[in-house]
C-alpha positions as CSV (number, residue, x, y, z in Angstrom):
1,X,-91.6,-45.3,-77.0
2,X,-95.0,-43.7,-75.4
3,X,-97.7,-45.1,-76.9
4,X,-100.0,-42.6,-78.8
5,X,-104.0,-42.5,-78.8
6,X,-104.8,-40.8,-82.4
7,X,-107.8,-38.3,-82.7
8,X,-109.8,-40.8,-85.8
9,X,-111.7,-37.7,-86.7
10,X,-108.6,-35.6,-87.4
11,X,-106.3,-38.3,-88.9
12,X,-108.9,-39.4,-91.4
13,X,-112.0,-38.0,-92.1
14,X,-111.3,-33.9,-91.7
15,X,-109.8,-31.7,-94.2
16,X,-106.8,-29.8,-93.6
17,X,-108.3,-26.3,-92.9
18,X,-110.4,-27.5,-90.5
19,X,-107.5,-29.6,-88.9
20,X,-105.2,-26.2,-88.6
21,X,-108.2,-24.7,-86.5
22,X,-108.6,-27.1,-83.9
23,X,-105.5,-28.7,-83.4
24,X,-103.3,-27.8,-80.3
25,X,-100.3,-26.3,-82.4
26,X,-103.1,-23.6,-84.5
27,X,-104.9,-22.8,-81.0
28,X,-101.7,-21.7,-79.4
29,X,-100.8,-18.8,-82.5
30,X,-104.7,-18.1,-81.9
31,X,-104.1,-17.4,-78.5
32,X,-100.5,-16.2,-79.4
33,X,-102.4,-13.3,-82.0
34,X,-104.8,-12.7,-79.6
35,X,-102.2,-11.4,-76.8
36,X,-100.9,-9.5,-79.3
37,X,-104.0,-7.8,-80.2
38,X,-104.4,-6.8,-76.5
39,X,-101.3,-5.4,-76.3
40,X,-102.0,-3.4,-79.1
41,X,-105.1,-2.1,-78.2
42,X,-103.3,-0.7,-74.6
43,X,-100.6,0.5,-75.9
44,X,-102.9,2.5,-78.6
45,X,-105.2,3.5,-75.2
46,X,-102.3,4.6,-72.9
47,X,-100.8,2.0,-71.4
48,X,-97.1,1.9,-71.7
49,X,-94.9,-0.6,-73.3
50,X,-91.0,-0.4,-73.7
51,X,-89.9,-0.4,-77.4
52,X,-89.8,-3.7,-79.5
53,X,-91.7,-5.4,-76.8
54,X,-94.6,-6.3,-79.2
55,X,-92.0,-6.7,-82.4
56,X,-90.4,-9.5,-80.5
57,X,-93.5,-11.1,-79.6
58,X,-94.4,-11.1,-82.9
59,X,-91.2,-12.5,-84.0
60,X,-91.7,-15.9,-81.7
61,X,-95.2,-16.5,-82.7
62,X,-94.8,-19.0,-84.9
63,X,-92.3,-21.0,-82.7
64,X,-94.8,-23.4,-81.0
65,X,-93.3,-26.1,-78.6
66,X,-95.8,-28.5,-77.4
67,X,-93.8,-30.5,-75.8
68,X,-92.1,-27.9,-74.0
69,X,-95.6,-26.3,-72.9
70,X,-96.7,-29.6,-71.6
71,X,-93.6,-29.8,-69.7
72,X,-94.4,-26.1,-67.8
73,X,-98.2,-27.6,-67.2
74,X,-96.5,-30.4,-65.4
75,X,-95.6,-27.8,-62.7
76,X,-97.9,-25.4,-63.0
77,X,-101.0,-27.8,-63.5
78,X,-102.5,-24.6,-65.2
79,X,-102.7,-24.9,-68.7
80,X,-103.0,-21.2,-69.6
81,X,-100.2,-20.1,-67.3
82,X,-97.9,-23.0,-68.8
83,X,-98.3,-21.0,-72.3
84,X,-98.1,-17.7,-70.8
85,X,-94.4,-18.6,-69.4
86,X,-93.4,-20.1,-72.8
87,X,-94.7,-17.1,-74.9
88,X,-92.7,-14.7,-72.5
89,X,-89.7,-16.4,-72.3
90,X,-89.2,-16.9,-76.2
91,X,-89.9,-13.3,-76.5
92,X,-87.8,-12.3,-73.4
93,X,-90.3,-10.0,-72.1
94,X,-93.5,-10.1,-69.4
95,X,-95.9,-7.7,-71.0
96,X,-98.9,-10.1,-71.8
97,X,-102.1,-11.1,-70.6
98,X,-102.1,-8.1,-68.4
99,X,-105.5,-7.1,-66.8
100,X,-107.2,-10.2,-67.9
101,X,-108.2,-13.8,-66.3
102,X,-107.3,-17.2,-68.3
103,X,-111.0,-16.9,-69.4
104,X,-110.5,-13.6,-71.2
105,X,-107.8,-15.6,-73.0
106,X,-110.0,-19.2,-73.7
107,X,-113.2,-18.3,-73.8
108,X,-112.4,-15.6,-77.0
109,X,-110.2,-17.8,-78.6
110,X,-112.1,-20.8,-78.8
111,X,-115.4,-18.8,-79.9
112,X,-112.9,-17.9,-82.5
113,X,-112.6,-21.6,-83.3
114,X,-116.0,-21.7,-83.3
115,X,-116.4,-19.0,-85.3
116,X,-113.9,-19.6,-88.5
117,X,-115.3,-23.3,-88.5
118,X,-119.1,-22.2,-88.7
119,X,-117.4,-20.0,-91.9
120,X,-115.9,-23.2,-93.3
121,X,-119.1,-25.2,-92.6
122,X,-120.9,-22.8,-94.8
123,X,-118.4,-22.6,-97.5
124,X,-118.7,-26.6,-97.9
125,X,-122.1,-26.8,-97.2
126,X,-122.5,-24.5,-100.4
127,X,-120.7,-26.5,-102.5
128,X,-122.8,-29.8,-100.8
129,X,-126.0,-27.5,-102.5
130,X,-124.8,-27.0,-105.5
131,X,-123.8,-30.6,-106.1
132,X,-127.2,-31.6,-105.1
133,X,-128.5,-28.7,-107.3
134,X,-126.7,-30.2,-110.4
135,X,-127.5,-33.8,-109.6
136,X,-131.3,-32.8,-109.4
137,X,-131.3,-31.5,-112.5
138,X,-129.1,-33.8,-114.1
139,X,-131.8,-36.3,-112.9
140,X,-135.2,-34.0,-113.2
141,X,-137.7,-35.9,-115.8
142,X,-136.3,-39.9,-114.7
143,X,-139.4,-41.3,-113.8
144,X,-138.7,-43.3,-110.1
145,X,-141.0,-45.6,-107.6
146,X,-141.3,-42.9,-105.0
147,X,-141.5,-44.8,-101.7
148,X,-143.4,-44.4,-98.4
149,X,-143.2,-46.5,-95.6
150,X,-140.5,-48.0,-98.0
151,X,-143.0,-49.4,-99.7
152,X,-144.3,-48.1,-103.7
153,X,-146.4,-45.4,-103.3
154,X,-146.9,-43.3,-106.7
155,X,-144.4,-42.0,-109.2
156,X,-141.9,-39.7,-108.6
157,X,-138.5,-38.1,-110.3
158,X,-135.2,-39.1,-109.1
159,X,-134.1,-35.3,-109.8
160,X,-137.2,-34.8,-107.0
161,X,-136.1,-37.1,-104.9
162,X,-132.2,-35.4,-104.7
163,X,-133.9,-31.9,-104.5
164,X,-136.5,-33.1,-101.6
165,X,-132.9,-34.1,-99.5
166,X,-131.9,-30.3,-100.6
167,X,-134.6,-28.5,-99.2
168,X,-134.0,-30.0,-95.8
169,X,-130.3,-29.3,-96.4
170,X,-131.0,-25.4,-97.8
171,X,-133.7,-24.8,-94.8
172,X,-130.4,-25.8,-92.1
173,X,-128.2,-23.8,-94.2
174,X,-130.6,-20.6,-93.7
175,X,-129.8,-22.0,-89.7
176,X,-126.6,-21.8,-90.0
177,X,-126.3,-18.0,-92.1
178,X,-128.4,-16.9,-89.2
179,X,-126.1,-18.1,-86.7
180,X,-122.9,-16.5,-88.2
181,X,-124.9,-13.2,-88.3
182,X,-125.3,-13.1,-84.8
183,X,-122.9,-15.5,-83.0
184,X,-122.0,-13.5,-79.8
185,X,-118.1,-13.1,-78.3
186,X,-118.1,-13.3,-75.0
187,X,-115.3,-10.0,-75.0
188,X,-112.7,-8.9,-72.4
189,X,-114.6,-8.9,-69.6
190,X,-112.3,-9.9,-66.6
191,X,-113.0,-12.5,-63.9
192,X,-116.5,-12.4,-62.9
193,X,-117.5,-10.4,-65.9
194,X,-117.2,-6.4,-64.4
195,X,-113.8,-5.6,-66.6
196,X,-112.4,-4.7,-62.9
197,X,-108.7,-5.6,-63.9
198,X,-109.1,-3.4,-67.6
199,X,-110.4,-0.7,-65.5
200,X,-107.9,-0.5,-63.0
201,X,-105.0,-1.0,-65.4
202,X,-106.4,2.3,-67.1
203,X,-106.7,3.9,-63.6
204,X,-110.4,3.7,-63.3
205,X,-111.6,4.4,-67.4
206,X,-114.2,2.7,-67.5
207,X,-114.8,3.9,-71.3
208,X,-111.1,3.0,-72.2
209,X,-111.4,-0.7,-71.2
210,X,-114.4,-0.4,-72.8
211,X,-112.7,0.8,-76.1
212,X,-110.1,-2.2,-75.9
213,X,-112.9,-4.2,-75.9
214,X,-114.0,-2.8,-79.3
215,X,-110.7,-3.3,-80.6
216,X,-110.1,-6.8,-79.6
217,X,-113.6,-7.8,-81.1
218,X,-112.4,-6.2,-84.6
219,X,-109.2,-8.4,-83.7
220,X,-111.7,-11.5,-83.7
221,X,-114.1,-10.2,-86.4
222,X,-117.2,-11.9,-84.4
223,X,-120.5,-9.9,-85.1
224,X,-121.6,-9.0,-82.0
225,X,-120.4,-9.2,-78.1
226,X,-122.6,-10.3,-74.9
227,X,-123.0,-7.3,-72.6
228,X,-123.9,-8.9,-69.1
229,X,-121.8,-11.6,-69.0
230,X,-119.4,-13.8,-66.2
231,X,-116.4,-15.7,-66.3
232,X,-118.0,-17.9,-69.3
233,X,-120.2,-17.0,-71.6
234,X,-123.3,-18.8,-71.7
235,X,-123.2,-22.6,-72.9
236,X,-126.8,-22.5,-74.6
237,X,-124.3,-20.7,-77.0
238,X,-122.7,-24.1,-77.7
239,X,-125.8,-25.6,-77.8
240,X,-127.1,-23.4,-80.9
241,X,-123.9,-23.8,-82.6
242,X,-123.6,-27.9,-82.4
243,X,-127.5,-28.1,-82.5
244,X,-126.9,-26.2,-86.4
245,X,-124.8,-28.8,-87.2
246,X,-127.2,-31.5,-86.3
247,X,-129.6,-30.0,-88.0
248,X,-127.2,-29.1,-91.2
249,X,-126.3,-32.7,-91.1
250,X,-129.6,-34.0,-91.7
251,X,-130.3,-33.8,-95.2
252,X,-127.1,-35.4,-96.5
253,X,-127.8,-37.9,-93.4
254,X,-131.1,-38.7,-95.0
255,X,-130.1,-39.1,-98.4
256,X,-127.0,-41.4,-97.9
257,X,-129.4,-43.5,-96.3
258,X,-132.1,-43.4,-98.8
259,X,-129.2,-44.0,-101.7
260,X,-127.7,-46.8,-99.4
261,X,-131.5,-48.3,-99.3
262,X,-131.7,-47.6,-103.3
263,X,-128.1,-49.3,-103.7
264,X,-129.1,-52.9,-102.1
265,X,-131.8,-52.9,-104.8
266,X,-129.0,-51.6,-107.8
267,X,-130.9,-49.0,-108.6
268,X,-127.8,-46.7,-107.8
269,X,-124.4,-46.7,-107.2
270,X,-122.1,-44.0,-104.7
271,X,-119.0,-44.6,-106.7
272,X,-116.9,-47.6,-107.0
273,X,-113.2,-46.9,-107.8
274,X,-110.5,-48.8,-109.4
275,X,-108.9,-51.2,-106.9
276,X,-111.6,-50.8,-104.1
277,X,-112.2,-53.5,-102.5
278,X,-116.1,-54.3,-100.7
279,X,-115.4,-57.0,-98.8
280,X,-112.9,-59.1,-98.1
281,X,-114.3,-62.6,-98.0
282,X,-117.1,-61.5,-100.8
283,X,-115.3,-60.1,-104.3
284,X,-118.5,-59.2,-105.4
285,X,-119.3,-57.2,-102.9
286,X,-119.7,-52.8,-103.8
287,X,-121.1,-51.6,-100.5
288,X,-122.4,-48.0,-100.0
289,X,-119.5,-47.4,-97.4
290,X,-119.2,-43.5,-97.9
291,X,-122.9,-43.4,-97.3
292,X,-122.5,-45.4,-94.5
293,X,-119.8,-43.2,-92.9
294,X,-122.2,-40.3,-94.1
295,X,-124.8,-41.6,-91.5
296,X,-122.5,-42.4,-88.8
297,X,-121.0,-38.8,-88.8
298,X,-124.7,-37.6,-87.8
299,X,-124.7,-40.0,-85.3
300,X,-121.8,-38.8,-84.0
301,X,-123.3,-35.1,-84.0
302,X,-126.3,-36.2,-82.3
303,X,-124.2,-37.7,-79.3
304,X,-122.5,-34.4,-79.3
305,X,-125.9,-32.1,-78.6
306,X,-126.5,-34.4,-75.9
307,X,-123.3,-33.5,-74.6
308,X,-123.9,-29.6,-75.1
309,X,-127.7,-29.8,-74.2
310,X,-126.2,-31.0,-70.8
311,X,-124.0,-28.5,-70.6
312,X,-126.4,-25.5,-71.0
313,X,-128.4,-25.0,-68.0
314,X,-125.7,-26.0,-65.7
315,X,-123.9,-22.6,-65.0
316,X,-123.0,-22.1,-61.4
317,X,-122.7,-18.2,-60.4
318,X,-120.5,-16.7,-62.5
319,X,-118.7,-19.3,-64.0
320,X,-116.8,-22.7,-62.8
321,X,-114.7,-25.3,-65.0
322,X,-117.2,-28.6,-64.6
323,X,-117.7,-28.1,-68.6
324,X,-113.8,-28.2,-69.8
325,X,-113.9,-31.6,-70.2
326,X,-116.8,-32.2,-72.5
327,X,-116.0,-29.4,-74.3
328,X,-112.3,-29.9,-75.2
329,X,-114.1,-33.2,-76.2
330,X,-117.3,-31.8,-77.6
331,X,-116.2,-28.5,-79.9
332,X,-112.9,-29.7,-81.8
333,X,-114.6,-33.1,-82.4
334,X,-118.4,-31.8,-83.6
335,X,-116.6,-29.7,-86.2
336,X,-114.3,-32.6,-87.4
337,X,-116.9,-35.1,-87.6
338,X,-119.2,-32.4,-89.5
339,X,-116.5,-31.6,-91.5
340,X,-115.7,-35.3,-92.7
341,X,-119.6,-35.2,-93.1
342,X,-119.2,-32.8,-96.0
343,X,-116.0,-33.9,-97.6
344,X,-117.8,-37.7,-97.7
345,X,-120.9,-36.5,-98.9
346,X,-119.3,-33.9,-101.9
347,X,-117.3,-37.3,-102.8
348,X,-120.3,-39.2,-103.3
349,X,-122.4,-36.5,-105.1
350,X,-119.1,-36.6,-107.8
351,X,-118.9,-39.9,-108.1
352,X,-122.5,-41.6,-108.0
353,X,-124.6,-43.0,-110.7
354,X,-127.5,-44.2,-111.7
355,X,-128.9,-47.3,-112.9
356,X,-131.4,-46.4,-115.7
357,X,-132.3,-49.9,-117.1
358,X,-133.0,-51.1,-113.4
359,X,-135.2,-48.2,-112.3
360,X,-137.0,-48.8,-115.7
361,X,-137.6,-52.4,-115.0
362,X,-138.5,-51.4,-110.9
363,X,-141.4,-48.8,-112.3
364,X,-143.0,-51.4,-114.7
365,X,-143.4,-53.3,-112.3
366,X,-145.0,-51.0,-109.7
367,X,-146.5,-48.6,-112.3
368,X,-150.0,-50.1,-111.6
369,X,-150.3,-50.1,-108.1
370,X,-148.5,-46.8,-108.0
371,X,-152.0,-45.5,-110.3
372,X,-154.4,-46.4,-108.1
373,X,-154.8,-43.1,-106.4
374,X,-155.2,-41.5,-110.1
375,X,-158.0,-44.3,-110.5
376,X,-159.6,-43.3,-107.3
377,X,-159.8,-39.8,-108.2
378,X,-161.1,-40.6,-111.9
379,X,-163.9,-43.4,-110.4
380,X,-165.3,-40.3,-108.0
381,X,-165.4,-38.1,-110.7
382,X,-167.4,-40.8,-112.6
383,X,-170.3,-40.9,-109.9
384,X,-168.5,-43.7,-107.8
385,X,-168.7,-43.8,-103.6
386,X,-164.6,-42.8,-102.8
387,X,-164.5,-45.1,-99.6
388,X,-166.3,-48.1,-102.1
389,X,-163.9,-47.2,-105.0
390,X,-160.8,-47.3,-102.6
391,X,-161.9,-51.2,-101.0
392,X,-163.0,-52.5,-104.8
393,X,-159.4,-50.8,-105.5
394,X,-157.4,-52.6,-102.3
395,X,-159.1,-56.1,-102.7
396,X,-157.7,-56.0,-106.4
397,X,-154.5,-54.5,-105.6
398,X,-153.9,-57.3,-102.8
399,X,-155.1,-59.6,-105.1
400,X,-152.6,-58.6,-107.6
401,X,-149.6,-58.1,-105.0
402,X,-150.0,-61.9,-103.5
403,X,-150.3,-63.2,-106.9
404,X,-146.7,-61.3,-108.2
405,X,-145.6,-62.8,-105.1
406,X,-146.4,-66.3,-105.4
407,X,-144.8,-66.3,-108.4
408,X,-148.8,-67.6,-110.3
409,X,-148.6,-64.1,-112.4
410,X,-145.9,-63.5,-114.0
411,X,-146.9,-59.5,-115.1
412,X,-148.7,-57.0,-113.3
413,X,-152.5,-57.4,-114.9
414,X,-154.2,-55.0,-112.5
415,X,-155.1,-51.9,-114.6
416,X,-157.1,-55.3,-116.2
417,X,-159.0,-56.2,-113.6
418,X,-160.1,-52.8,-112.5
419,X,-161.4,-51.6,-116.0
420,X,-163.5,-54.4,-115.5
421,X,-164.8,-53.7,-112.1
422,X,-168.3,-51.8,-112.3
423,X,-168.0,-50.7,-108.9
424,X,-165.7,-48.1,-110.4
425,X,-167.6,-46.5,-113.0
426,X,-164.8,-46.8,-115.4
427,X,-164.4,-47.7,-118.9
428,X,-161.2,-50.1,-120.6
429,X,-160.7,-46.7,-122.6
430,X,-160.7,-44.6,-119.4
431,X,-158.2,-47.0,-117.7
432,X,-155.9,-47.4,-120.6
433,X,-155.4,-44.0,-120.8
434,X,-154.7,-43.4,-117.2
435,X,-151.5,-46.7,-117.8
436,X,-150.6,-44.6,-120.8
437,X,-150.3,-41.2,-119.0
438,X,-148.7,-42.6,-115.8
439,X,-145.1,-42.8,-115.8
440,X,-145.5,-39.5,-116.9
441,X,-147.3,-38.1,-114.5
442,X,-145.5,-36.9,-111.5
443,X,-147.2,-33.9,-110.7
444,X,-145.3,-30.7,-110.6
445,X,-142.1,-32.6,-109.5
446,X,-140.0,-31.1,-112.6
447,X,-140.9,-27.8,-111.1
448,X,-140.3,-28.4,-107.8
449,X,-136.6,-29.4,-108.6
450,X,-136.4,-26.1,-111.0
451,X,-136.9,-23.8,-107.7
452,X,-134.9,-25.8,-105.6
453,X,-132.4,-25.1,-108.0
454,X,-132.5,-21.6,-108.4
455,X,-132.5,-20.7,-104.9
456,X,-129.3,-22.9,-105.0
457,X,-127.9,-20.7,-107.5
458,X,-128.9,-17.2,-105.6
459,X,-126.9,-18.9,-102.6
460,X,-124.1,-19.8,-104.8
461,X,-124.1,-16.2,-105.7
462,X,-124.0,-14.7,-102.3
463,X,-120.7,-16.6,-102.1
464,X,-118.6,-16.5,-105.3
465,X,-116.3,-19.7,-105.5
466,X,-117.8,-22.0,-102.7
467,X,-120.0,-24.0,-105.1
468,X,-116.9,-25.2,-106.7
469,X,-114.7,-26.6,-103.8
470,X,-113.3,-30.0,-104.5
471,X,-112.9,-32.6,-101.4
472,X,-109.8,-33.8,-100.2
473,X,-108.9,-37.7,-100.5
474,X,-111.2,-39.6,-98.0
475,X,-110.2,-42.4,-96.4
């Protein structure tokens, strides 16, 4: 028995859809359909064909032999030959792949990868919206120890916090809509690019091979086609397209991590589900592992722009093959690990919680310090210096912090000590009411997370039925 390496993107972490794109047995029909749509298009321009010839193609399609395939690239070490032989000899007829280079063939079909996973990016990374959407509002007027520096700054919503990860994730999203719009097909465009071959086959109509052209790019269903182009089309192409995933991935990237950070201090949980298991030497254990995986998936994408950013640049002349290797790496394995990126992070946004006693507990005890910008403001609007407020301000604070600390105080006195401070120009009445007032007080966050949401909801609209996508089991 031959020992088998799996692809761990594939086998555990993408969904089935995208799995039937990339793998080997879903790119031969591609490539199978796409002959077919040639054919079509010169027999509809001229170009004679015996009867049946495309019926019986069509009748083998579906009848994919990898092993068989690999067996004819053994001796023709020439991959796109060894699938030519197998596709004509099922169908008992040599009528494909006429006029066109192994390019016209590869290049098309996997921008048609390319293409149909962008689609089933966005369709996810709808739903990924919408969840964040709901959780925001779910979680709009919870007052939360907004951090900075990881450290307490002032006082924030968890509702804002989900809808600030949201924004960064609906700004890539507008990316990504913008590169579907206009992602270019490289066409039927011969060996170096002059549609010579289509020409010549159509005895010298230029306008003919120029109309098959048309016909195979409905066949695709790409927007738009690259005019002056060689053997390849341009890999700054692959760069935009895996440099939108990077950036697509960043929001979810940055909120797993956040929620990881909020989990150590149980003020959240991603989900823990009956017979999970966190550890194996430590029961008690309930790490964030989804949110972990989350993180390393945009890892993973990052190493893959290196791989395209090193690719575009590099093209010799009209086209060589020094780039088939890191892409058959690069493409398939970008879209999987983007893909697992989504499925993880719609699992999470189901299943998390929130820990409503503990967040409680964490803002009574930062409430004060997370004031003192409020008491700034109100000691310069009662005739106090700002930079002397602001240092009467920090020497209590730190005062305060080391003493919490110690373990000498056991509550937070310092709204005490600076209503007592005439450096500050305050009253006990003024600072009272400033304690009173500030768990309340988080600006316009509620309104911020209102927007956020409805420009989730004129998204969802654009595409009826994404929102609601459930994810697959995820190992």
């Amino acid at each position: 028995m031959i020992d088998t390496v799996p692809n761990v993107l594939a086998e555990r972490y993408a969904s089935p859809a995208m799995r039937a794109i990339w793998s080997p047995e879903g790119k031969v029909r591609m490539e199978r359909d796409y002959w077919i749509a040639v054919m079509k298009g010169q027999a509809a321009l001229g170009i004679p064909l015996p009867d049946g010839v495309i019926e019986a193609y069509e009748a083998v399609r579906d009848q994919v032999d990898m092993a068989s395939i690999m067996e004819r690239e053994r001796v023709t070490r020439h991959d796109v030959k060894a699938r030519i032989e197998e596709f004509c000899d099922l169908a008992g007829h040599e009528h494909i792949h006429k006029g066109m280079t192994s390019r016209d063939l590869t290049e098309n079909v996997e921008q048609l990868q390319v293409f149909r996973s962008l689609q089933e990016v966005r369709n996810k990374s709808v739903a990924v919206l919408a969840r964040l959407s709901r959780r925001a509002m779910q979680y709009r007027d919870m007052p939360l120890a907004a951090r900075t520096h990881n450290v307490a700054a002032q006082v924030t919503t968890m509702g804002k916090r989900i809808a600030m990860f949201g924004q960064e994730t609906l700004s890539a999203f507008r990316s990504l809509e913008s590169l579907i719009g206009s992602y270019p097909a490289r066409g039927l465009k011969g060996a170096v690019g002059t549609r010579l071959d289509q020409i010549s086959l159509f005895d010298g109509d230029a306008a003919k091979a120029s109309a098959l052209e048309d016909a195979v790019l409905k066949h695709l269903g790409l927007p738009v086609s690259l005019n002056a182009v060689g053997q390849v089309y341009p890999r700054s192409v692959d760069l935009r397209v895996v440099s939108v995933l990077c950036e697509l991935a960043s929001g979810p990237a940055s909120f797993a991590r956040t929620w990881r950070l909020m989990a150590g201090h149980e003020l959240v949980t991603e989900g823990f589900a009956k017979g999970q298991v966190g550890s194996s030497a430590m029961p008690h254990k309930m790490n964030s592992r989804s949110c972990e995986r989350i993180d390393g998936f945009h890892v993973l994408l990052k190493g893959y722009l290196a791989m395209a950013a090193g690719l575009a640049g590099d093209q010799w002349n009209e086209g060589d093959v020094s780039c088939s290797v890191v892409r058959r790496v690069m493409l398939p394995d970008a879209f999987l690990a983007m893909d697992g990126l989504l499925e993880t992070t719609l699992t999470v946004l189901d299943q998390l919680d929130v820990f409503d006693a503990v967040v409680e507990s964490e803002l009574r005890r930062y409430l004060p310090f997370l004031l003192t910008t409020t008491v700034l403001m109100e000691a310069v609007k009662a005739g106090a210096g700002r930079e002397a407020a602001h240092e009467a301000i920090k020497e209590h604070a730190v005062a305060v912090a080391k003493d919490l600390r110690s373990g000498s105080l056991i509550q937070n006195d310092l709204m005490d000590r600076l209503a007592v401070d005439d450096r500050l120009s305050l009253t006990a009445e003024g600072v009272a009411k400033i304690m009173e007032q500030g768990r309340a007080n988080t600006g316009d966050a509620g309104e911020q997370v209102d927007a956020f949401a409805e420009t989730v909801r004129e998204v969802g609209n654009r595409y009826p039925g994404a929102s609601e996508y459930t994810p697959g089991a995820i190992l």
